[in-house]
Every structure is written in C-alpha cells, then in structure tokens.
C-alpha positions as a Python dict, from the first residue, in 0.01 Angstrom:
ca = {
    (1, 'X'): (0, 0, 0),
    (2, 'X'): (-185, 112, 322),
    (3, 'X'): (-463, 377, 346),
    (4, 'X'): (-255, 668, 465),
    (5, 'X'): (34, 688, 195),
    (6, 'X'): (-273, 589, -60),
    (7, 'X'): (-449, 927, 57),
    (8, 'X'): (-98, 1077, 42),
    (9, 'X'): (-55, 1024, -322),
    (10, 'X'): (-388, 1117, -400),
    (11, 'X'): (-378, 1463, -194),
    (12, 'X'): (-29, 1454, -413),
    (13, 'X'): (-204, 1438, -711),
    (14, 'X'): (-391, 1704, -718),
    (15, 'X'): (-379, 2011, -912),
    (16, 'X'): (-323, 2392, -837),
    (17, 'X'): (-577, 2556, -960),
    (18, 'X'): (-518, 2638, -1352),
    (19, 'X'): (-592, 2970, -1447),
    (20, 'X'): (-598, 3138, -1802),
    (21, 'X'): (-377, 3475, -1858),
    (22, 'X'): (-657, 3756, -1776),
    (23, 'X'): (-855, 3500, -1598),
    (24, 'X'): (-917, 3520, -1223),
    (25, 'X'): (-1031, 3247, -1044),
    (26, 'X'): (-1388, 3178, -986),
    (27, 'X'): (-1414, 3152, -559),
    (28, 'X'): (-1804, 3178, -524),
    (29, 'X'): (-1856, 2809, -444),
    (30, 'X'): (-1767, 2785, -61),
    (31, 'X'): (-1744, 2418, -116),
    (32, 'X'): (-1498, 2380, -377),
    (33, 'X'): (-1181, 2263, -267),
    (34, 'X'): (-840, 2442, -371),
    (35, 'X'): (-477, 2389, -368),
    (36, 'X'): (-180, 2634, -393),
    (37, 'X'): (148, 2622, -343),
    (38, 'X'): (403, 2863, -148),
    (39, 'X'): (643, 2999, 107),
    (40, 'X'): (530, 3015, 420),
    (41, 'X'): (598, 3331, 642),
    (42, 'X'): (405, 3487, 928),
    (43, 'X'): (357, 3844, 1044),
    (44, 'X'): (210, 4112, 1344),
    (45, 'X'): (-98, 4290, 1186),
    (46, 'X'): (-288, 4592, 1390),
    (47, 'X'): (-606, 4472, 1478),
    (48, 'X'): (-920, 4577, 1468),
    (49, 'X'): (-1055, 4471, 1782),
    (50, 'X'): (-977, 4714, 2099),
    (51, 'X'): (-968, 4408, 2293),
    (52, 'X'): (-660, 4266, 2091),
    (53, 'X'): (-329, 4212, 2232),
    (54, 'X'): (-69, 4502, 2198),
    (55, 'X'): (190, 4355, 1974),
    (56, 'X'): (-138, 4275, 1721),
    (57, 'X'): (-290, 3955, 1569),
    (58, 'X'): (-34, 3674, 1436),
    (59, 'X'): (-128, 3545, 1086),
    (60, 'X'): (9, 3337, 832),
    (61, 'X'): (70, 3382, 509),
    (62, 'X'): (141, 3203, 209),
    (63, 'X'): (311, 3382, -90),
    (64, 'X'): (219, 3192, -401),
    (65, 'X'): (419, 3151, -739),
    (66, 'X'): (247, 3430, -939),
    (67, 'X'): (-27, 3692, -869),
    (68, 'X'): (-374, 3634, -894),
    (69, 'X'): (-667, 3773, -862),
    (70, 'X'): (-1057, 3604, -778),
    (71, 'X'): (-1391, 3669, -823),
    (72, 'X'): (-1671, 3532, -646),
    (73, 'X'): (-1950, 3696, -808),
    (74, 'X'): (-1951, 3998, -680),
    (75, 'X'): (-1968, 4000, -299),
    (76, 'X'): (-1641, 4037, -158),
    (77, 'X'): (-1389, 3994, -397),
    (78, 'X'): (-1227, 4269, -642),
    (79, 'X'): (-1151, 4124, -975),
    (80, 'X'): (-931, 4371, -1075),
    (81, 'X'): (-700, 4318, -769),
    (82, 'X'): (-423, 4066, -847),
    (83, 'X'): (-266, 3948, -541),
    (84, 'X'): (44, 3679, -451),
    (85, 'X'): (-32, 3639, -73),
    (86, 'X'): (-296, 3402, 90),
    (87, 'X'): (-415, 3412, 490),
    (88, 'X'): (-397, 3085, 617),
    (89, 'X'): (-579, 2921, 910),
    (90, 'X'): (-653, 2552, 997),
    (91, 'X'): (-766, 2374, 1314),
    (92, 'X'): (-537, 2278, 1576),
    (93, 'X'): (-361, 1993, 1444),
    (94, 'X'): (-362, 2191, 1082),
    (95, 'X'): (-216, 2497, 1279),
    (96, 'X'): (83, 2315, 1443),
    (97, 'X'): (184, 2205, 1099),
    (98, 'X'): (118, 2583, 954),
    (99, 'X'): (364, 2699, 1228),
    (100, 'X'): (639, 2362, 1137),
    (101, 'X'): (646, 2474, 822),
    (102, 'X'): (708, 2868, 829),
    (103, 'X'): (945, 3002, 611),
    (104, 'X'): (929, 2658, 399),
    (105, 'X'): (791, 2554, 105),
    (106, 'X'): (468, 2372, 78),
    (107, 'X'): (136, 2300, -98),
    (108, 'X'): (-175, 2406, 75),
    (109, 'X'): (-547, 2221, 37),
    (110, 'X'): (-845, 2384, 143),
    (111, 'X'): (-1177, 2581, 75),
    (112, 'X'): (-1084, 2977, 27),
    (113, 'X'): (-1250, 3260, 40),
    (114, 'X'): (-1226, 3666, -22),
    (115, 'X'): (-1119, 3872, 261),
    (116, 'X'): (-1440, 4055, 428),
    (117, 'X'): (-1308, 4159, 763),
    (118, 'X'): (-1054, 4353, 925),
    (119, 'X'): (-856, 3977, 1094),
    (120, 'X'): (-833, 3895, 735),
    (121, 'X'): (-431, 3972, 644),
    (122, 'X'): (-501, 3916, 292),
    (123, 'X'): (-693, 3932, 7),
    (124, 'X'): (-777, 3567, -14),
    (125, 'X'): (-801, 3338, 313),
    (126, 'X'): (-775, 2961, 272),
    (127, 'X'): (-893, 2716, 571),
    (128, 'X'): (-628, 2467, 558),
    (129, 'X'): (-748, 2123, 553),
    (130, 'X'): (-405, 1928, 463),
    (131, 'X'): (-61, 2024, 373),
    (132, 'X'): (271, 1915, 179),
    (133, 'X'): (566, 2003, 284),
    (134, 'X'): (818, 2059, -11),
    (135, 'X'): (1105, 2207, 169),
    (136, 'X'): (1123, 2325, 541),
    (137, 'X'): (959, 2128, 828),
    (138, 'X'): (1093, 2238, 1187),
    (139, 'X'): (1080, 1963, 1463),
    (140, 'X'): (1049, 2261, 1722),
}
C-alpha cells in the first residue's frame, strides 16, 4: 500500500466530532483538529470593509447534518446558539478543492473556531486542512 492512499484511509478514519444531546462542543483548544461533514454551497455576504468589492465577499459554507452549538470558554462563542452552517477557508490548493466540490457532499478536516469578525459568514469557521469528497467533484 503506498503512503498516500495509507494517509487516505487514515484521514478516512476519522471521526466527526461526537456530541451528547444538550452538549455543545468544546472549541477552546485552537489546536485540536475537527472533522464534519456537509453540503457544500457558497454565497455574496455585505461586507464590512468600505474597501470591499460591490457585489460583497464570496464565502463558503458548509451545512452540516444537525445543528450545533460550541463553546470555547467564554470568548467568542454563544453556547446557547445552535447552528447547522460552518465558514470554510483553506489555502490555495485547499480552496480549489472547496470551490470543486460546491454544492456536493463532503467531509471537512481542520482546526475551527467561533466567528469574531464581521468576514466571518457563520457562526463557526473551520480552516480546511483536507477534504473528502462523498458526492460532487466538478472537473471545471
């Protein structure tokens, strides 16, 4: 088996995160790295910036399974908020495959975070560092 399908099936392998009824999920490492899984879809936000183009900021978003909501001690988040849509972002090469993938099916890794700014579409933001496609991929 070579490196690259053995990474495959380990990336496979692992987990959404598993979250109790009336739990939220605990975001206040920065480190910890998450997976969820979703449809794809992206969408024109106003932005805040004056400086911004005027047809708005582009963003992705992932719709999840089943709302949520996080808490990361206190900072950011809003525990009480349960949410089923996820800003996306990755570098370059994790950006092309964001875009292949719209309105698809896949399963997002990455290190998340709670929305703090006005460029953040959602209530939770996830910097993409790998992706499954389930259903969807666009060779455009």
């Amino acid at each position: 088996m070579n490196l690259a399908l053995a990474m495959a099936l380990i990336v496979a392998a692992t987990p959404p995160p598993v979250i109790a009824e009336g739990q939220c999920l605990d975001v206040s490492n920065p480190a910890q790295r998450l997976s969820f899984a979703g449809t794809l879809s992206d969408a024109r936000f106003q932005s805040p910036s004056v400086s911004a183009p005027p047809e708005g900021e582009r963003a992705i978003i992932l719709r999840i399974d089943r709302s949520i909501c996080v808490d990361d001690g206190g900072e950011f988040a809003d525990p009480a908020l349960r949410f089923d849509r996820i800003h996306v972002w990755g570098a370059p090469p994790i950006a092309e495959g964001l875009r292949r993938a719209l309105r698809g099916r896949v399963q997002l890794f990455g290190r998340v975070f709670p929305a703090h700014t006005g460029h953040h579409h959602a209530p939770l933001v996830m910097e993409v560092d790998d992706i499954i496609v389930i259903d969807g991929w666009s060779d455009e």
